[in-house]
Structure formats: structure tokens, C-alpha cells
N, C-alpha and C positions, 0 to 999 in steps of 0.2 A: 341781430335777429330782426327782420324785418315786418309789416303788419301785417300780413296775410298770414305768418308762422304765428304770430299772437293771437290772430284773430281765433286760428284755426286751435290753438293749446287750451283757450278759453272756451270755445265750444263744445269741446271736448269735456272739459270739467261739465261745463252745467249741466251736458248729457249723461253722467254720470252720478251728477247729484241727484236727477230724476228719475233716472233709474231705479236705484237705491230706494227714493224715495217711496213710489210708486207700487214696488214689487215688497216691501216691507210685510211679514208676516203680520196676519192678526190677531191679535189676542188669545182668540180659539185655538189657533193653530199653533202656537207657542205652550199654549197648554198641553195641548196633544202632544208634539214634540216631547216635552217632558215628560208625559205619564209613557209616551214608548222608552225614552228611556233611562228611565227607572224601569221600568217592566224588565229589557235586556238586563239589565245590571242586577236584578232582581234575580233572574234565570240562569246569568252568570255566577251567580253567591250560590248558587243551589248545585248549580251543578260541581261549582270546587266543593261543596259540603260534602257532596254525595262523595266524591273521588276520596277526598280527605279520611271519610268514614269507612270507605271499602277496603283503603290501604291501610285501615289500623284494623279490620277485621281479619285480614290477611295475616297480620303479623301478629295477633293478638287471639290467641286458641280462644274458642267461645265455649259454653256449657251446650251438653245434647238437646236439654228441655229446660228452656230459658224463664225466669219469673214476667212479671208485669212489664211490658215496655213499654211506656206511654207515649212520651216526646226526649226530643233531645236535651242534652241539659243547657246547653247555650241557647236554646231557643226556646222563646214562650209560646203557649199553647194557641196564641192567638194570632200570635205571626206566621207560624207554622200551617193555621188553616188559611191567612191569607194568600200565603206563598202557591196555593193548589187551588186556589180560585174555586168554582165549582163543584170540585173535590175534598174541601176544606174538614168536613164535617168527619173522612174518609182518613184526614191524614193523623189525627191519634186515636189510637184505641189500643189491644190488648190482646198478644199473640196466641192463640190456640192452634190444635194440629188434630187432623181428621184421618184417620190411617185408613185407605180403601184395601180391601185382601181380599183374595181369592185363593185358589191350591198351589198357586204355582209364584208371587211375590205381591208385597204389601208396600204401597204409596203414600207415603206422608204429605200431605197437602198444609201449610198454612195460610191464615186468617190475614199472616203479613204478606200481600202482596196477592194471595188467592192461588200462589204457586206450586208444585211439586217440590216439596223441600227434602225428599231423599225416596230410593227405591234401591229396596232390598227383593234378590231372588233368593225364594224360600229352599228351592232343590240345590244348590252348591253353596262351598263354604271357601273360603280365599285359602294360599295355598298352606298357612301357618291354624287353619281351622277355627278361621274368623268367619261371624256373617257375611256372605257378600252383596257390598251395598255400591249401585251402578256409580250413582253419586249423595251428595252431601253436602248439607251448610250453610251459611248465609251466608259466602263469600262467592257461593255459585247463583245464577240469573235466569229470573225468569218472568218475564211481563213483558207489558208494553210500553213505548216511547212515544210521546207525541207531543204537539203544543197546544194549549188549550187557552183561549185568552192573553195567549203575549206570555205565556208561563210553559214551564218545563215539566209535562209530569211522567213520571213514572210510576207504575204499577206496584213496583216493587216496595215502594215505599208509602202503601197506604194499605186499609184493613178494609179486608172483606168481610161478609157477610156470609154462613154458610146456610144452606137449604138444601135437601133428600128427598129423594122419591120416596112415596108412602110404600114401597114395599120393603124397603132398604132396613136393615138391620142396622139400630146404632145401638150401644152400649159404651159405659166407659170406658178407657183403656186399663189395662193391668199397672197397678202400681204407679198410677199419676193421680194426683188430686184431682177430687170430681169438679168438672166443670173445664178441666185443660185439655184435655183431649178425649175422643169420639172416635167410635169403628164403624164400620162399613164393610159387614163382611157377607158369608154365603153358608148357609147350610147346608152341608156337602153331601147329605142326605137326599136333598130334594131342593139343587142349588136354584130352579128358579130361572126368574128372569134375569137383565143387567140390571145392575145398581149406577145408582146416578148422584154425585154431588155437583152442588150449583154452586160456586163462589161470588156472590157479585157486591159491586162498589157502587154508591148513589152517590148522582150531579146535582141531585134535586129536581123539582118539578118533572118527575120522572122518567129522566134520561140516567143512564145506570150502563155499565160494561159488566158483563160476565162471561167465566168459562163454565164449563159447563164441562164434568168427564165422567167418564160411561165404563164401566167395568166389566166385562163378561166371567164366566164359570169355565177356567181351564183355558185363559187364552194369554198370549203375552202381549196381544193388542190392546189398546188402550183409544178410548173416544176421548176426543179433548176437541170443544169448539168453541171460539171467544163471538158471544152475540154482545151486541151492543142498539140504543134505541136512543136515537135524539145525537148521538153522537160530534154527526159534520153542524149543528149549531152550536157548538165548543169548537171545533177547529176550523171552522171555515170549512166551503165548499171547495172536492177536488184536492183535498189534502192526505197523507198518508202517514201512516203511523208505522213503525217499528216493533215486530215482535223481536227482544232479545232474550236468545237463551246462552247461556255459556255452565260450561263446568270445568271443576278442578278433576282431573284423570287420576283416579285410582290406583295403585297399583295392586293386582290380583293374584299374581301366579311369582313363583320363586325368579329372583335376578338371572339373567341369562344372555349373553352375545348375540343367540340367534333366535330369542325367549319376545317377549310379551312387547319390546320398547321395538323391534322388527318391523310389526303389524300393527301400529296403533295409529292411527289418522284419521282424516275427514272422509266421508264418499259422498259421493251427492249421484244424482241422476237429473239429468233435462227434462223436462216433458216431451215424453214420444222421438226419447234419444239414449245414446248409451249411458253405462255408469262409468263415472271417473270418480280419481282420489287424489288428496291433497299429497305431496311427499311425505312418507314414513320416516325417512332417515334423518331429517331435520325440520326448523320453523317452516311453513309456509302459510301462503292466503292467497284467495284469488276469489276476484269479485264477478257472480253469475249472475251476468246481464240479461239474459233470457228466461223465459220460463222453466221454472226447476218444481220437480216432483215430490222431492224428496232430500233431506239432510241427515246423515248417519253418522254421531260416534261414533266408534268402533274402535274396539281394541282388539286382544287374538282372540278372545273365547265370548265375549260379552256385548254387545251392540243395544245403543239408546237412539233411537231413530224418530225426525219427525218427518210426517207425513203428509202433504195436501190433499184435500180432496178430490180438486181440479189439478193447481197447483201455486205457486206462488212467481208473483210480477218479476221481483229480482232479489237476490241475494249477496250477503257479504260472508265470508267466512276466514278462521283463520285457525291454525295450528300451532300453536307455542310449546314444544317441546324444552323438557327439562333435562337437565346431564346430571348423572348424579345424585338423585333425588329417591330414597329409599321408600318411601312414601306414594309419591304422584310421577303419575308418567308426562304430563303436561297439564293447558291450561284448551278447551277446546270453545270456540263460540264461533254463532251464527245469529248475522241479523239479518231477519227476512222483512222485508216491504208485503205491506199489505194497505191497499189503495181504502181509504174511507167512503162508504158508499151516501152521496147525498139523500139516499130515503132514509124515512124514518126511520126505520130497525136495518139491523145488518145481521149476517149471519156468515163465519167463516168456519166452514168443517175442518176437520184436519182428526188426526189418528199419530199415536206416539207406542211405537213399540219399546219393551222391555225384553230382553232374555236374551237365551245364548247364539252366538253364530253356529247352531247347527243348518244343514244341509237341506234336512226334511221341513224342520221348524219355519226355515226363511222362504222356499220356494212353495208353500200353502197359502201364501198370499197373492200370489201373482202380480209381483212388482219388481222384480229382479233384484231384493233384497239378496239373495243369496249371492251373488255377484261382490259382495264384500267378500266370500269368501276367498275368491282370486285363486281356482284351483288349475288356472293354466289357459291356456289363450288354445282354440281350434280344436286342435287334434287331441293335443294333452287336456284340455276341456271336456273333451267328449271321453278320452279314456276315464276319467275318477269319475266322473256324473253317470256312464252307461254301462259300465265294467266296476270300477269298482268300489264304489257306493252300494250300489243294487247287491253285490256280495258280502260285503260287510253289514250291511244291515239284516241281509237274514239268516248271517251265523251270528248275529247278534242275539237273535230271538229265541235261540237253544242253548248257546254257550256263554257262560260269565266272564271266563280267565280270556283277557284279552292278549294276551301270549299267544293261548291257543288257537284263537280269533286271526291272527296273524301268522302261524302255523299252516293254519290249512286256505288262510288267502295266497299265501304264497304258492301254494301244493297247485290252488285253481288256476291262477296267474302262468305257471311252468306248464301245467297241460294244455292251456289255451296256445302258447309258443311253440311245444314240444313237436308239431312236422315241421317248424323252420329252421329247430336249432338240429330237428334230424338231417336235415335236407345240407346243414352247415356241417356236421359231420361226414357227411357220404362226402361232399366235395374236398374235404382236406383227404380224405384216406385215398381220393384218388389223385389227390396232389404228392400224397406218399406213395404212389404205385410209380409215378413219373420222375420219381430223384433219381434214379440210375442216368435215363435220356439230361435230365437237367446236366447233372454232373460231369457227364462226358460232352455236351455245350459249352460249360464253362472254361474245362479242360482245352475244348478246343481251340475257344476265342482268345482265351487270358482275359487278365485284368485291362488290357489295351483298349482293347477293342469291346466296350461294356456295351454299347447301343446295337452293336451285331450281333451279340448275345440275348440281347432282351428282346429282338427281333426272331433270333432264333427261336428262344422257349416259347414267345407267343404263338408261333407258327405252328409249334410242337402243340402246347395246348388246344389250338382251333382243329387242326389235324386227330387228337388223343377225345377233343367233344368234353372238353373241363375247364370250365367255369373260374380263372383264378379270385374271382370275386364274389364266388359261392358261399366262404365261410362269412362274408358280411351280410346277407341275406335276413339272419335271426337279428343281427346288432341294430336292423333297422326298425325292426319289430320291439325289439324290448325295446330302444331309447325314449318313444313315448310313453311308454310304461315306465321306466326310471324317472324320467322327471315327473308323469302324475305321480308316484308315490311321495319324489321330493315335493309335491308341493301339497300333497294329501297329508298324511303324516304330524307336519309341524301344527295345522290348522285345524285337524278332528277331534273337538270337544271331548266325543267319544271315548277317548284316548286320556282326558286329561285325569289323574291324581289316581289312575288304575296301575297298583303294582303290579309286577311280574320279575321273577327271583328275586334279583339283588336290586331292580331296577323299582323305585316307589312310586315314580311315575311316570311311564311312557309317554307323557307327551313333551316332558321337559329330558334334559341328558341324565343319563343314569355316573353316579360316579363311586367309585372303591376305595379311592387314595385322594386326596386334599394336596396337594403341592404347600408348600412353605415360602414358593417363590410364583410367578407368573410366567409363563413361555408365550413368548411373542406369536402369534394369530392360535396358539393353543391352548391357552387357559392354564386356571391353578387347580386342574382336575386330571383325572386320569378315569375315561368311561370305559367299560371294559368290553361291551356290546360294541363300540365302534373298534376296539385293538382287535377281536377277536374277528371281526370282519376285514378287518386290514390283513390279518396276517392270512387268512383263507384265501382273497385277492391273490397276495404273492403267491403262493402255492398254486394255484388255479393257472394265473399267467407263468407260470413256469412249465406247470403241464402240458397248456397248451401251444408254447413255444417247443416243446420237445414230439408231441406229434404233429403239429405243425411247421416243421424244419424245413423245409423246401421254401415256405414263403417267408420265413423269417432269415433265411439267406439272401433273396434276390432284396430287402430291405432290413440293412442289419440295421439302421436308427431306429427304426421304430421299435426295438425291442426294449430299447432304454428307454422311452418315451413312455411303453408301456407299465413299465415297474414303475415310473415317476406317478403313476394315477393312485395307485395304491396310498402313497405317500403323503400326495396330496388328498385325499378324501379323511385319514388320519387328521390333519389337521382342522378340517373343514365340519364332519361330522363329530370332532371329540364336544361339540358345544348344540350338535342338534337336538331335535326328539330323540329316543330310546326308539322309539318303535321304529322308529328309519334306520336304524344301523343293524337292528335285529330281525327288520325284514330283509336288508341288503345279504346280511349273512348267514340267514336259514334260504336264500336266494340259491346263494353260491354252494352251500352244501347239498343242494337237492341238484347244482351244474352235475358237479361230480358225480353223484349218484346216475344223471344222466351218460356222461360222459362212458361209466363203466358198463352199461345196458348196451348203449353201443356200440361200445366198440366189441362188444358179446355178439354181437346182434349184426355185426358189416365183416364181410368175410372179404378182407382185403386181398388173399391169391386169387377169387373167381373176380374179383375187380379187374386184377391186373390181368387176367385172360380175355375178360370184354375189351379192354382199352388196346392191347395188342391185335386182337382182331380188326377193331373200327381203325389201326392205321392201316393195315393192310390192304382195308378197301380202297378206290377213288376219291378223294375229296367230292360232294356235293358241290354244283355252284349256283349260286343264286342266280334270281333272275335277274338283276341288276349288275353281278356279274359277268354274264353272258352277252348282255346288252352290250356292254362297256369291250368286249373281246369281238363281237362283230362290228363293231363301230370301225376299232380300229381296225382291222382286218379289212374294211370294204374301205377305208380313208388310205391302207396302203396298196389295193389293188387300183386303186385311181390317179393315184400320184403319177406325174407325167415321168419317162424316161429321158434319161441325159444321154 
């Protein structure tokens, strides 16, 4: 190693001792260093406590109306308020529950956390004639997240303060010791303005967060808006906080294949964009980077929706679907961002519906709430919203037996059809005046020669002025009618736990017999509205194979293709609505009734006299035709001679 490498390895060092030396933290700042973190490790311990505590809540059934909670038992009273900084004084105290009610359902609010801790709808009862309550419990979520001082706090686990408008009815509750819970109701007499409770939690030197929710007389809308004052001097300016809400999914209506676990997901809407939905059929989540209007539970009959006022910056959502689970359909949450405003007061509106997915109920708001109801995309959209919705609702107004309700929907349904499906019979009967001509074609060509024959009959039919695609004319007409009923039917509250005969309740499958084993995509049931529909199919498609014979010769597969529909709808609807297989099959009995009017009513020998006359005239030729005949006519009068 020579000196200039020494010189140079030496240098090196001392510029590194100085370095070192130089750049050495100071005393202040080592301090600091430490209190950040212990602060994290601090935030850290808090937040495995909370996880720690939610997972033994989950697994650990809790009482409906809990005694004194003060503090945790591994933790002292005094640690507990350091942990929440500002909010210290907030983080023990002593759960009470305020039930807000009106006609139509009653919101539990508590003191822990200032939250909705259940909502019960007062007009239905679950399908075993239990209350039905949207959600429930302390394992469900509802507060805000943020960080406050280098700390972790959550809403949820501190106590609020409650305060009432002066006009607001409180009283004790029924059968709870005075002093544990408080009502907020309406005198249905002369309900009045809304009712207002105020939940809020103190930072001190009075900076304070509260919600604030607003009740109306006969509404399922709900005001809910979190004000806060001094807020961004706890979290830093430009910071944002976390409202999370989540809940455990109920289960409401009887177990079913094509039943309640079908239709249960997320919907959200964009601001000033369409509504989408998370996957129904299994787990999903997807994170709305954009402005969003709105976030919807929703199950088949029941929807718990929040709402902005403007709307919200960005969203996280997710869907945890459960198998198996006789109880809860899943686990649903949304965390929405909401930006801290650096003025002194802040104020976020927002509105949280309760009640059912009906039709009428959801599109009173004008927010395309009813869009959960998913009753078909365009056309099939337009048929259940303009047809028949608007029918149902005002034989709803006169008739109770929803049987009969569905009786005479049908009756209206066939009349509104009835010149397409006439228009479909006149052209088969003249497809039955032309089987003599067809048959001596067939005769003539053989089986050889099938393309000269199919050539033949078309000729004969454009010659004869018939239509062979006449009798599909009406199929085009009903099939968006068939599918708005399939997707009306399974989804119309209307429908739900209202019997008819045998059937208890038309919106779930009606069943006669119990199987003692399972049939593979059939079930352990036997419905008899869907057999009794099934077997009127066959007989129908056999009918109409038998006066439709002429077209069911020039395509004999398709006759087998058609007995396979029958078959397969047996499978498909043994597990639907009731009211979908009973309208299907008072459908097909009102065919027939059609079927025999006219063939009363079409006098197929003066048919077969029109259709022999129009061959006997000249073929008409188009103008394009004619064009196409003088073309070539004047391209072979100019062709040069050889």
C-alpha cells in the first residue's frame, strides 16, 4: 500500500469522525425523538387492544342492555384518559341508550361512542315473527378515526354527552331502570315538528365533535350530521379523518337458493354518475376514488343507506359474505374520508335512510335509491317501472288477496299482448292452409336435395303473402315482459310473507312435500305452483306443435329443444318466488283460453280461398326489383357480338 492510499484511507476517517460529530442530534431533539415514539408504540398498544376487544366481542354473545362500563379492567382510569389526549376526560364514563321513534321504526343511539347502536322497523316482523331489527350490537361500527396529538382515537370508544331540542319528548323507557335509557318520540296526534338529539364529546377549552340526528313524523329518512369546533388544532392542519361504519347482516326472510343471500351487497352511486354494486355472489371490496353520493347496505327487502349531502372525497368498501351461517348473511363496512376543515367550526351534513326496498318508498327521494332495486336494465326497466308497477299498485288499493292481485295482473298483461299473439295465430293458420303445397315440395325434392326445397317453400310462401316468422312476432313482445316479471317478483316487498292457498308466502317458494334427500340444482322441496306450471308448458308446447306442424316439420330439432324449456324452468323456479311460477301458470292457462277464441274466431277454409287467389295473380315486383331486371337487360343489349 503505498502513501497517497494511506493518505487517502486517513482522510477518509477524519471526514467521517466530523461528520458524525457535527451532525450529532441535540438533546431537544432526542427528547422529541423519544416522545414520537413512545407516542407510536403508544397508538400501536391501542390499537391491538381495540382489535384484541372486538375479537372477543365477536365471539363472546353480549347482554341487550348492558350494566355500568367504566374502564377496562387491565387498564387504569388514568392511563386510559392519557391514551386519548384531549379526549381523556371522554374516555370513561357510563353507557346509556336514547331510542329516537316515530310510526314507522325506533333508533337506539348510545352515550358509548354517540352511535346508532340498532334500528328496528316497526311495520315488519322477520320471517319466524321476530322484530325486525336492520342491525345490532357492539360488534357493529360506528364513529370516527383520526389522530389527535400523535394518538389514535376513535369515537367509538368514548362517551358522549346527550342534549334534545326543547320540543322533543323524552320519557323513560319501558322496563329499564330510570336514569339508563330515554325516548324521543312523537305524538301521533299532532306529530309536530322533527326531533333532534345532539350527541357530543369535549376536548376541552371548547373544542368538542358532535352528531347531531334529526327525526321526521312518518319518514324513513333520517338527519345525521357530525359538527365539530377547534377540531384541525388536534389534528394538524389539512388532515382527514375516517368516518367508519360496518355492520353484522342479519338474516330476515326464510333460507333459500334464490332467497335473501342472492341480493345482499353493497351499492354505492358516484356523484353525478350511475349506481353500481359490490358482487352478491361472494366476498368483494373496491376502493371509490372519486366522489360518491352515497353508500347502501342492502339486502332483498331491507336497505340501511348513507347519504351525503354534497358527497363524500373517497371511499373504501367491502363485503364479507358468510356460507352457511343461519344467523347473519355477512359482515358489510365503509370507510368514508372526510377532509378536516382548518376553520374553526366544521359542519358535515349527510342523511341515513332506514326501511324497506320498496319502489314507491325509494324513488320519493330523488337520488336513485331505487336502483338497488335492480329490476332490469332498458327495456325490461322500463316495462316493471311503466307497466307494471303503476298496475300493481292500484289493484293494490282495492284488493287485499295478493293471489288475486296477480290474477287479474295477468288478465291486464294478456290484453295488452293479445293483437300480437292474434296476429301470431292468423299467421300459423295460414301456414296450415299451405301444408298440402309444402308436402308435395318435399315429395318432390326428397331428402336429397333439402336446400332446393327450402328454396322452393320460401318462393311459395312470398308468392302465398305469409309471413313464416309471423308466429314469433308476440314471443318478441312477451319476452321483455317475462323477464320484468322474473326480476319483479323475486324483489316486491309487496309480495313478501302474504299467503295465498297453500303458498305462506309468495315472495319466498311455496312447498307441499319436504324431500328426506337433496336433488342436485332442485332442492329438498317439491313447489307445486312451479310443477303445476311446468306440466301446463308441456301441454301448451304440444298444442302448439300440433297446429303448428308445417313449421315444426321444416325444423324438427327444435321441437325437442322446446320440451327441454319446460324442464329446465322445473328446475330453476322449484327454488323461486311463488308469485313467479303462479303468475307464469295463470299466464299459460289464459294461452289457451286464448288459443280456443281463436281458433273460434279464424275461419281457416275462407283463408285458404284468399291465399289461392293472391297465387293466381302476378307476383308484384319491387322497385329495386325492377331496377336490378333493367340493368341487366340494358348491360345485355350492349354487350359487343362475336
Amino acid at each position: 500500500m503505498d502513501r497517497n492510499t494511506i493518505s487517502g484511507l486517513v482522510l477518509i476517517f477524519v471526514i467521517l469522525i466530523g461528520f458524525s460529530y457535527f451532525n450529532k442530534p441535540s438533546k431537544e431533539e432526542v427528547e422529541a425523538a423519544k416522545r414520537k415514539r413512545d407516542s407510536i408504540e403508544q397508538v400501536q398498544a391501542e390499537q391491538q387492544r381495540i382489535a384484541e376487544q372486538k375479537a372477543k366481542e365477536v365471539t363472546t354473545p353480549k347482554e341487550q342492555e348492558k350494566p355500568d362500563s367504566t374502564v377496562a379492567n387491565s387498564t387504569s382510569v388514568e392511563n386510559r384518559k392519557d391514551e386519548y389526549g384531549a379526549f381523556g376526560d371522554a374516555a370513561v364514563g357510563t353507557e346509556k341508550f336514547i331510542t329516537m321513534e316515530n310510526n314507522l321504526m325506533k333508533v337506539k343511539v348510545s352515550t358509548k361512542g354517540g352511535r346508532i347502536y340498532s334500528v328496528e322497523l316497526k311495520d315488519y316482523k322477520t320471517y319466524d315473527g321476530k322484530p325486525l331489527i336492520l342491525f345490532k350490537g357492539d360488534a357493529n361500527r360506528f364513529g370516527l378515526n383520526f389522530f389527535s396529538q400523535n394518538r389514535s382515537i376513535e369515537t367509538d370508544n368514548l362517551y358522549f354527552t346527550p342534549s334534545v331540542s326543547e320540543d322533543s319528548l323524552v320519557v323513560t323507557g319501558p322496563k329499564v331502570p330510570k336514569g339508563k335509557e330515554g325516548r324521543i318520540g312523537f305524538n301521533e296526534d299532532h306529530p309536530g315538528k322533527s326531533k333532534t338529539l345532539t350527541m357530543r364529546v369535549n376536548a376541552g377549552n371548547g373544542k368538542f365533535i358532535e352528531y347531531v340526528y334529526t327525526m321526521k313524523y312518518n319518514s324513513y329518512m333520517m338527519g345525521f350530521n357530525i359538527r365539530s369546533k377547534g377540531l384541525s388544532q388536534l389534528t394538524g392542519q389539512n388532515a382527514y379523518m375516517s368516518f367508519n361504519w360496518a355492520i353484522d347482516v342479519p338474516r330476515q326472510e326464510k333460507k333459500s337458493k334464490y332467497g335473501e343471500d342472492r341480493y345482499t351487497t353493497i351499492y354505492y352511486k358516484y356523484h353525478q354518475d350511475e349506481v353500481n354494486s359490490l358482487s352478491s355472489s361472494k366476498s368483494d371490496s373496491k376502493d371509490l376514488t372519486t366522489a360518491v353520493k352515497w353508500i347502501g347496505f342492502k339486502q332483498l327487502f331491507f336497505s340501511s343507506i348513507l347519504i351525503a349531502d354534497n358527497s363524500f372525497t373517497s371511499a373504501k368498501i367491502k363485503n364479507d359474505k358468510t356460507e352457511d351461517n343461519p344467523n347473519y348473511l355477512g359482515h358489510f363496512s365503509a370507510d368514508v374520508s372526510i377532509p378536516v376543515d382548518n376553520a374553526q367550526t366544521q359542519e358535515v351534513p349527510m342523511e341515513m335512510f332506514f326501511g324497506p326496498n320498496q319502489y314507491n318508498v325509494l324513488k320519493q327521494y330523488k337520488l336513485q335509491l331505487d336502483q338497488e332495486l335492480n329490476l332490469g336494465w332498458t327495456v325490461i326497466g322500463w316495462v316493471n317501472k311503466y307497466i307494471v308497477i303503476p298496475a300493481f299498485d292500484f289493484l293494490r288499493r282495492y284488493i287485499n288477496n295478493f293471489g288475486i292481485i296477480i290474477l287479474l295482473l295477468t288478465i291486464y298483461i294478456k290484453l295488452i299482448i293479445s293483437p300480437f299473439t292474434y296476429k301470431s295465430f292468423l299467421s300459423q293458420a295460414k301456414m296450415r292452409a299451405l301444408k298440402p303445397e309444402i308436402d308435395e315440395i318435399k315429395a318432390k325434392y326428397g331428402k336429397d336435395k333439402s336446400m332446393e326445397a327450402q328454396q322452393a317453400t320460401m318462393a311459395l310462401y312470398k308468392k302465398a303473402g305469409v309471413n313464416p316468422m309471423g308466429g314469433c312476432l308476440p314471443m318478441l313482445f312477451q319476452f321483455p315482459i317475462l323477464i320484468a316479471m322474473f326480476r319483479f317478483f323475486p324483489v316486491s316487498i309487496e309480495l313478501r310473507q302474504q299467503s295465498f292457498l297453500w303458498a305462506h308466502d309468495l315472495s319466498s317458494y311455496d312447498s307441499i312435500f319436504h324431500l328426506p334427500f337433496t336433488i342436485p340444482f332442485y332442492g329438498d322441496h317439491v313447489s307445486l305452483f312451479c310443477l303445476l306450471m311446468t306440466v301446463t308448458n308441456v301441454f301448451y308446447i304440444k298444442m302448439n306443435n300440433e297446429m303448428n306442424a308445417a313449421g315444426t316439420q321444416q325444423m324438427p330439432g327444435m321441437k325437442t329443444m322446446m320440451y327441454m324449456m319446460p324442464v329446465m324452468f322445473l328446475f330453476i323456479f322449484n327454488n323461486y318466488a311463488a308469485g313467479l311460477s303462479l303468475y307464469y301458470f295463470l299466464s299459460l292457462l289464459f294461452t289457451f283460453l286464448q288459443m280456443f277464441i281463436f281458433k273460434k274466431a279464424i275461419d281457416e277454409d275462407k283463408i285458404r280461398k284468399q291465399i289461392t287467389a293472391k297465387q293466381k295473380k302476378p307476383a308484384k315486383k319491387s322497385k329495386f326489383q325492377k331496377r336490378l331486371e333493367d340493368m341487366a337487360r340494358q348491360r345485355g343489349m350492349e354487350a359487343p357480338k362475336k
